[in-house]
C-alpha positions as CSV (number, residue, x, y, z in Angstrom):
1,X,-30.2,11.6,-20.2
2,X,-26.9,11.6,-17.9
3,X,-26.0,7.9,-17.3
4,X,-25.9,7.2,-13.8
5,X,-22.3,5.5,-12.9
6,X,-21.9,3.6,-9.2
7,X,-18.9,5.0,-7.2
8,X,-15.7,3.0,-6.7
9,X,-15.4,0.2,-4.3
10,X,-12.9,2.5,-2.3
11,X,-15.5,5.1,-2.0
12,X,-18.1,2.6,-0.8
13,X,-16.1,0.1,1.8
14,X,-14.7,1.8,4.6
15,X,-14.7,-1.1,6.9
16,X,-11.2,-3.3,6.5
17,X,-9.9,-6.6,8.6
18,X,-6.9,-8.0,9.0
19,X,-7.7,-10.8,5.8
20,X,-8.1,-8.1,3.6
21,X,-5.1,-5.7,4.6
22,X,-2.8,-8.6,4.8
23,X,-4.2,-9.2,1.0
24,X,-4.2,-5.7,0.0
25,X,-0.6,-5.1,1.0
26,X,0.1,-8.1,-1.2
27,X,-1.1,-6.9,-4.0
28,X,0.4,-3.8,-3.5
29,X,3.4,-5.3,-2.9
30,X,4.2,-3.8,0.7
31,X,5.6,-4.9,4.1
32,X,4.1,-4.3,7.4
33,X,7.0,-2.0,8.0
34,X,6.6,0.1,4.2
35,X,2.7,0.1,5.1
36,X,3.4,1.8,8.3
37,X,5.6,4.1,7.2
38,X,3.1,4.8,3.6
39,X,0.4,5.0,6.0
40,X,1.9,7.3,8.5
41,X,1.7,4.9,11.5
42,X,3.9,2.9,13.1
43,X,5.4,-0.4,12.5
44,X,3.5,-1.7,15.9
45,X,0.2,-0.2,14.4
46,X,0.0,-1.6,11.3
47,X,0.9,-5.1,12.6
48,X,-2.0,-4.6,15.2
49,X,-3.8,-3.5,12.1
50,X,-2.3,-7.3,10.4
51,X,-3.4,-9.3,13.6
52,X,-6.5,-8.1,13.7
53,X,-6.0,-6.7,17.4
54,X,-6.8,-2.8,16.4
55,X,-9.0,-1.8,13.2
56,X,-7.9,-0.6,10.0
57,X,-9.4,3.1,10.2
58,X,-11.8,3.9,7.1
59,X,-9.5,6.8,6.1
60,X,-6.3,4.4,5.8
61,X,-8.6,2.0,4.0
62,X,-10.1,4.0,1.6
63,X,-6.6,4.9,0.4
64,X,-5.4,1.4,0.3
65,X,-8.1,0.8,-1.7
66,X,-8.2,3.6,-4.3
67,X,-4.6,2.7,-4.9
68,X,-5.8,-0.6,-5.7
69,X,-8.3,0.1,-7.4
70,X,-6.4,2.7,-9.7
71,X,-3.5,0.3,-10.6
72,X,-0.9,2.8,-8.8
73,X,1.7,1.5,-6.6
74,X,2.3,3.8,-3.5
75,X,5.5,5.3,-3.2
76,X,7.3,4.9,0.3
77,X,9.7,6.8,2.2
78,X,12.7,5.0,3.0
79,X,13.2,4.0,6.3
80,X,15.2,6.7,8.3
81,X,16.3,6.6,12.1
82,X,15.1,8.6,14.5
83,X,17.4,10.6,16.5
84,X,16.6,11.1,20.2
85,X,17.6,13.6,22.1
């Protein structure tokens, strides 16, 4: 008989507030800034997302949380500027 395993906490919370992002981008190690530009938002966003004045979205939280929960650290882009035109 197959043993039935549960999912992964990533796969089962897709609801995040600002207390746990602010704690999960410690753990991870990350700025607002390196979340935002991980997460492929901007720096605004994911303090909103900090403050608790816009919701993490369960997409971005699932991956925050799978990297957790794998004991991978995300690999970030370096900051480049933008040149307007």
């Amino acid at each position: 008989m197959a043993k039935k395993t549960e999912p992964p906490v990533w796969d089962i919370k897709r609801e995040m507030d600002s207390h746990q992002y602010q704690e999960i981008l410690k753990e991870l190690g990350l700025t607002r800034a390196a979340a935002a530009r991980f997460l492929g938002c901007s720096q605004r966003t994911s303090s909103r997302y900090w403050h608790g004045t816009l919701k993490v979205p369960p997409s971005k939280a699932m991956l925050l949380r799978a990297f957790l929960d794998s004991g991978m650290r995300p690999v970030v882009p370096p900051w480049q500027r933008r040149l307007r035109f």
